[in-house]
LOTORGU-409296 format. One line per 10 residues: number of its first residue (from 1); their letters; for each residue x, y, z of C-alpha. Coordinates in nm, 4 decimals, always signed. Each point is the difference from the previous one (the first is absolute). Layout:
# residues N
NUM) A) X/Y/Z | ... .
# end
This chain:
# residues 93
1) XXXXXXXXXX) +8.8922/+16.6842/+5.0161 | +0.3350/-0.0298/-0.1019 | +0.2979/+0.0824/+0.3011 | +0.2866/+0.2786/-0.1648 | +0.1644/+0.2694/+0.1338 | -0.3152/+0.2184/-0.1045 | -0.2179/-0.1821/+0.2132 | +0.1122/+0.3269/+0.3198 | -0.1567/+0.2131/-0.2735 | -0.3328/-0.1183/+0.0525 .
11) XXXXXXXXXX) -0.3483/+0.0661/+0.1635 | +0.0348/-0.1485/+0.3501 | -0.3365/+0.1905/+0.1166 | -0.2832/-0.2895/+0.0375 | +0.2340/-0.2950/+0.0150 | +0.0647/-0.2312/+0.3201 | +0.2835/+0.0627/+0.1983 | +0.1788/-0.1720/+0.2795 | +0.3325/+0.1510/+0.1705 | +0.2772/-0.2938/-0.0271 .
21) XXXXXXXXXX) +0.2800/+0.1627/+0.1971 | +0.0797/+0.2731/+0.1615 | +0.2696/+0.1509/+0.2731 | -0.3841/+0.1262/+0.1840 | -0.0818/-0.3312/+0.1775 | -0.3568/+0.1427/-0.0087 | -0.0146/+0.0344/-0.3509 | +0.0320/-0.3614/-0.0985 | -0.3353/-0.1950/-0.0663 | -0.1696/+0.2814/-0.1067 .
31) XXXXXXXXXX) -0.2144/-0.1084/-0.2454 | -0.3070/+0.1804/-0.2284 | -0.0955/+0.2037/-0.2597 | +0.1942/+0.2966/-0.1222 | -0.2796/+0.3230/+0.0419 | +0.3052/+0.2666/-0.0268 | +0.3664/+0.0956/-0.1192 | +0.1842/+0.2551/+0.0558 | +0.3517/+0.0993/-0.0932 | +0.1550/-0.1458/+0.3388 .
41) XXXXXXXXXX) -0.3250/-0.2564/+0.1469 | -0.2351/-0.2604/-0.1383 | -0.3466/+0.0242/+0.2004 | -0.1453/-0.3308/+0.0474 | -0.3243/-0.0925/+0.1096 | -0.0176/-0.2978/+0.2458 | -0.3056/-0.1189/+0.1572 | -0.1863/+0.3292/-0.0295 | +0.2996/+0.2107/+0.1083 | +0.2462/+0.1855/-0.1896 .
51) XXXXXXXXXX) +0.4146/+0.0092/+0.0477 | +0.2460/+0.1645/-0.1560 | +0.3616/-0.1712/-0.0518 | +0.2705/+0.1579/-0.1160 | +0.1358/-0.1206/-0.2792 | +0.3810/+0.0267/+0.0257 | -0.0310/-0.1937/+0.3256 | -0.2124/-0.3210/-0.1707 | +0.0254/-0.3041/-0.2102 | -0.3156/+0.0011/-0.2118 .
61) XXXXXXXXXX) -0.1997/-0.3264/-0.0815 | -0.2605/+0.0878/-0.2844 | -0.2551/-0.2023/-0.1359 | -0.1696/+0.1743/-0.3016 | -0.3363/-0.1368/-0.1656 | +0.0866/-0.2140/-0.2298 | +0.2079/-0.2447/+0.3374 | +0.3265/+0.1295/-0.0567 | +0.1925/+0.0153/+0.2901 | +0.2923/+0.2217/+0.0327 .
71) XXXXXXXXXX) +0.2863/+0.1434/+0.2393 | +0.0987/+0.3512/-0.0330 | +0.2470/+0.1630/+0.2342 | -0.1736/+0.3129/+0.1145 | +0.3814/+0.1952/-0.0911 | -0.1287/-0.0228/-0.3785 | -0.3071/+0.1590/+0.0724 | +0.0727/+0.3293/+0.1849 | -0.1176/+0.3060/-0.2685 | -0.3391/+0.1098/-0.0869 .
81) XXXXXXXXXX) -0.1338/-0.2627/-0.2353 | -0.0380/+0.1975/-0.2623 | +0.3437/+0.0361/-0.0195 | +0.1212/-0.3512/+0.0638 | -0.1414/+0.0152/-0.3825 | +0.2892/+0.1986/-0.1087 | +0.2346/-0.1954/+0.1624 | +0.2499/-0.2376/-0.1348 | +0.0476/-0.3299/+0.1251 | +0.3275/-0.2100/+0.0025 .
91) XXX) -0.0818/-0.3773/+0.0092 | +0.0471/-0.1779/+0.2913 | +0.0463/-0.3609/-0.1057 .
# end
C-alpha cells in the first residue's frame, strides 16, 4: 500500500489497530481489531470485548493486510466515513 494524504480516505473496518497516544491514560495500549466506526468512535475488539475510543482524543496505529503500519491522528478522522471520501486533503510532509 502506498502512504499519501488519501490514505484517511480509506476502509479502516477489519484492519488492526493499536491506540499510540492519547490525553486518556486509559486509552493507550489498546490494541485489536477494528469491528465498528462511527462518525466520532472506532469500536475495537480486544480479547473478546468490545471498546469504543473516540477518535479526536487518539493517536491511531494501523496495520492493514498487506503489513503496513501506519499513524493517523484520530483529529483527521472525525466525519462519517463516507464523507471523509469527499474530503480534501492538504499534505502534511
Amino acid at each position: 500500500m502506498k502512504i499519501t494524504p488519501d490514505i484517511i480516505r480509506g476502509e479502516f473496518i477489519g484492519a488492526e489497530s493499536r491506540i499510540a497516544g492519547s490525553p486518556h491514560p486509559d486509552y493507550v495500549g489498546i490494541h485489536g481489531e477494528v469491528i465498528n466506526e462511527t462518525k466520532n468512535t472506532f469500536t475495537i475488539l480486544q480479547a473478546g470485548k468490545a471498546k469504543n475510543i473516540v477518535k479526536d482524543s487518539a493517536v491511531f496505529s494501523f496495520k492493514f493486510s498487506d503489513g503496513t503500519v501506519v499513524e493517523i491522528d484520530g483529529k483527521l478522522l472525525v466525519g462519517r466515513p463516507e464523507d471523509r471520501l469527499k474530503k480534501s486533503v492538504k499534505r502534511l510532509w
